[in-house]
C-alpha positions in Angstrom: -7.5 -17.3 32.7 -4.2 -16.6 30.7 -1.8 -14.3 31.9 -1.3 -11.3 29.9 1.2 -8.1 29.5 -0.7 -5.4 30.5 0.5 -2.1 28.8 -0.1 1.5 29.1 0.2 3.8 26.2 0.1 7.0 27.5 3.0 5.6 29.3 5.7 4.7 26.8 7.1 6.3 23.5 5.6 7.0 20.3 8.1 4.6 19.0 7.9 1.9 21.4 4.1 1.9 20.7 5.5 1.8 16.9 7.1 -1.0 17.0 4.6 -3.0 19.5 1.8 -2.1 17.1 3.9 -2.3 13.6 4.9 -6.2 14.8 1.3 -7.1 16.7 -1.2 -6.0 13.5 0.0 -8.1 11.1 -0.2 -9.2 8.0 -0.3 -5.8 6.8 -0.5 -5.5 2.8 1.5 -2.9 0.8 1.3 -0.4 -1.3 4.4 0.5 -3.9 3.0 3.9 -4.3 4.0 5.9 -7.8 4.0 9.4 -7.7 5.4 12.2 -10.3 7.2 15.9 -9.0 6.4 18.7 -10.8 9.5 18.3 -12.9 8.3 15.1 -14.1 10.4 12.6 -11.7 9.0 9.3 -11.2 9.0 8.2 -7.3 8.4 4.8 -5.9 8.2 4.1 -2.4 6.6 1.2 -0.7 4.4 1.7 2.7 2.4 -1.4 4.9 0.0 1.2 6.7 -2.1 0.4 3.8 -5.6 -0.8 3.3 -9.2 -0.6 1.7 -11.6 0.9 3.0 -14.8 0.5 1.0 -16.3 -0.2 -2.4 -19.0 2.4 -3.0 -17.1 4.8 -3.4 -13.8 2.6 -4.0 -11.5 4.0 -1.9 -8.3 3.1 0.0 -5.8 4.9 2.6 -2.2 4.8 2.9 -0.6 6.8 5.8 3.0 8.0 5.7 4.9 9.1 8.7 6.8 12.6 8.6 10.9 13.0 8.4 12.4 15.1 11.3 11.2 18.7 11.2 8.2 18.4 9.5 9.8 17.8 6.3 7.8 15.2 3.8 9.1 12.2 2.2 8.9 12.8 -1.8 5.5 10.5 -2.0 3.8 12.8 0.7 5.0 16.3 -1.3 4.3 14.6 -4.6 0.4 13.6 -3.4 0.1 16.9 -1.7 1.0 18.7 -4.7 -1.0 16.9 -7.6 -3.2 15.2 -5.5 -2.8 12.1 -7.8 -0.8 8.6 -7.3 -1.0 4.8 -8.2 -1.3 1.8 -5.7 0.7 -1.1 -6.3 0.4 -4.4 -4.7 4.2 -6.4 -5.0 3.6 -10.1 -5.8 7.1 -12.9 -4.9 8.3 -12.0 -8.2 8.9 -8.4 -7.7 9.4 -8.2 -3.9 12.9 -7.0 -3.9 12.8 -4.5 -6.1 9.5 -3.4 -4.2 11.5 -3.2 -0.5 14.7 -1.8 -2.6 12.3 1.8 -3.8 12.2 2.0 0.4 15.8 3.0 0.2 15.9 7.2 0.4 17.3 8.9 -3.2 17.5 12.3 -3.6 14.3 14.2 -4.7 15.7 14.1 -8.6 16.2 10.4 -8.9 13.7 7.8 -9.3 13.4 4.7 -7.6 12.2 3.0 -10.5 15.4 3.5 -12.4 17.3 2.5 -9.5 15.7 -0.7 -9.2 14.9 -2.3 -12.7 10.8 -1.5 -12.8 9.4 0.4 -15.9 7.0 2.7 -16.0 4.2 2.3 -17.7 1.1 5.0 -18.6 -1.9 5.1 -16.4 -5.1 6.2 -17.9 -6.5 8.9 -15.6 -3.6 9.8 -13.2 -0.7 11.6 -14.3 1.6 9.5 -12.5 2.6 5.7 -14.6 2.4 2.8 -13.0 4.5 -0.4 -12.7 4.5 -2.8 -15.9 6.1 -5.3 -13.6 2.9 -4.8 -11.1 0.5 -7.9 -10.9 -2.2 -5.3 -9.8 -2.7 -1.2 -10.1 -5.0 1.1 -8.8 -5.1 4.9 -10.0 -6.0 6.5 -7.6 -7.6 10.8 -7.1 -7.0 12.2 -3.5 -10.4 12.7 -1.8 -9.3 13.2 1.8 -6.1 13.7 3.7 -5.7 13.9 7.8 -2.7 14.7 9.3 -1.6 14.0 12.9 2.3 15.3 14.5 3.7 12.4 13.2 1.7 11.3 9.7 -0.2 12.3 6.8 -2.6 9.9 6.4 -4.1 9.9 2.4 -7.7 8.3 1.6 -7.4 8.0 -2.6 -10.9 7.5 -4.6 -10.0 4.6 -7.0 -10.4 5.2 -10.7 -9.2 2.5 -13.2 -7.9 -0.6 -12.2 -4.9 -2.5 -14.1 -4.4 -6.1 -13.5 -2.3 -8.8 -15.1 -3.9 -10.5 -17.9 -4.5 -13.8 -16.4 -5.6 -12.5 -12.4 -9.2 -11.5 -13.0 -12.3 -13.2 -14.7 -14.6 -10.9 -16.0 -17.5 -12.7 -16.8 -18.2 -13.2 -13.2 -15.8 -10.2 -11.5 -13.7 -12.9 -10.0 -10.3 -12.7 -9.2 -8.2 -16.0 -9.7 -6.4 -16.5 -6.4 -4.8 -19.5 -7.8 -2.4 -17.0 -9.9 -1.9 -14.2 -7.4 1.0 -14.8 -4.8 1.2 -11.3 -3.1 3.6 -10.3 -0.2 2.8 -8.6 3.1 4.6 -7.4 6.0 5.3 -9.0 9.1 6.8 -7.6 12.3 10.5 -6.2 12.4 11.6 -6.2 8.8 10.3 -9.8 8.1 8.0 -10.4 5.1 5.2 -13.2 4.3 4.5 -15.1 1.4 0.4 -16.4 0.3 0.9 -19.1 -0.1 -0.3 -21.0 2.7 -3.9 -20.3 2.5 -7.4 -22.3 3.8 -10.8 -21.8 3.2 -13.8 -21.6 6.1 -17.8 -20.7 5.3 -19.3 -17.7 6.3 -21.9 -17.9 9.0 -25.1 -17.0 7.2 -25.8 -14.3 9.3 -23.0 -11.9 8.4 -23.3 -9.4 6.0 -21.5 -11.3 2.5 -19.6 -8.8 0.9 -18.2 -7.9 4.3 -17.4 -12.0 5.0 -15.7 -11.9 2.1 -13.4 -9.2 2.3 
């Protein structure tokens, strides 16, 4: 038998259990969330606790951690508030400017400004999305938890943008050959896609799941 690190949780810091599971559950995908203030400011900030979770209804969750005091970063107050944002997902060409709209701005500047992306209009959210994004989802709030530490934001998918050549829609394919997304690795080390390989599905598990 292997030898393994044997850990207790209730017995070390929420950040030492941050960083353990933040580098151990990995890839994670990300999400260059838009959202609009009331006043009409454009923020852009870019989060890896990010993922689907189902089809029917489509829906997804992104959960963002609390500043000290309680206070909320501008995508949490902006969600909150409206109760609207759009999901981006940051292919090689963009990937800079995606971990740049990380870097904290005052409430009144936005991120997309700061970093060369253009907005762009959605058509049933309030907030634009990214012209320079291979793929958008607009997204309605349906659910929000929140724990000491995170609100945690499950958003009900309602149009989908997607660069022109990336999906075939006579058979609701997506060409993988022309989508090079990046994720996040432990520490703040990224991935490419490109290194990819293909294995069958046993016939007894469920398809769509085997496929996700």
């Amino acid at each position: 038998m292997t030898a393994s690190t044997e850990i207790d949780f209730s017995a070390i810091t929420a950040y030492q259990r941050y960083k353990l599971m933040a580098s151990l559950i990995v890839p994670r995908p990300i999400a260059l969330v838009t959202t609009q203030s009331a006043e009409g400011v454009i923020n852009a900030a870019p989060f890896s606790m990010f993922n689907m979770l189902g089809e029917d209804p489509p829906i997804l969750m992104i959960s963002i951690n609390k500043l000290q005091d309680d206070l909320l970063k501008d995508t949490s107050a902006n969600i909150l508030a409206s109760g609207e944002f759009v999901v981006h997902i940051a292919d090689e060409p963009m990937a800079e400017q995606m971990h740049r709209c990380g870097e904290r701005l005052p409430a009144t500047h936005s991120e997309l400004d700061a970093v060369g992306l253009t907005p762009a209009p959605s058509r049933s959210v309030r907030p634009p999305r990214i012209a320079q994004a291979p793929v958008a989802f607009e997204c309605r709030l349906s659910e929000k938890l929140e724990t000491a530490s995170r609100h945690i934001f499950i958003g009900e998918v309602l149009w989908l943008h997607a660069r022109e050549d990336l999906i075939d829609l006579e058979r609701y394919r997506v060409r993988l050959q022309n989508y090079f997304p990046v994720a996040r690795f432990g520490a703040s080390f990224y991935v490419r896609t490109r290194d990819r390989f293909s294995m069958e599905a046993p016939h007894e598990v469920n398809a769509i799941d085997s496929l996700g």
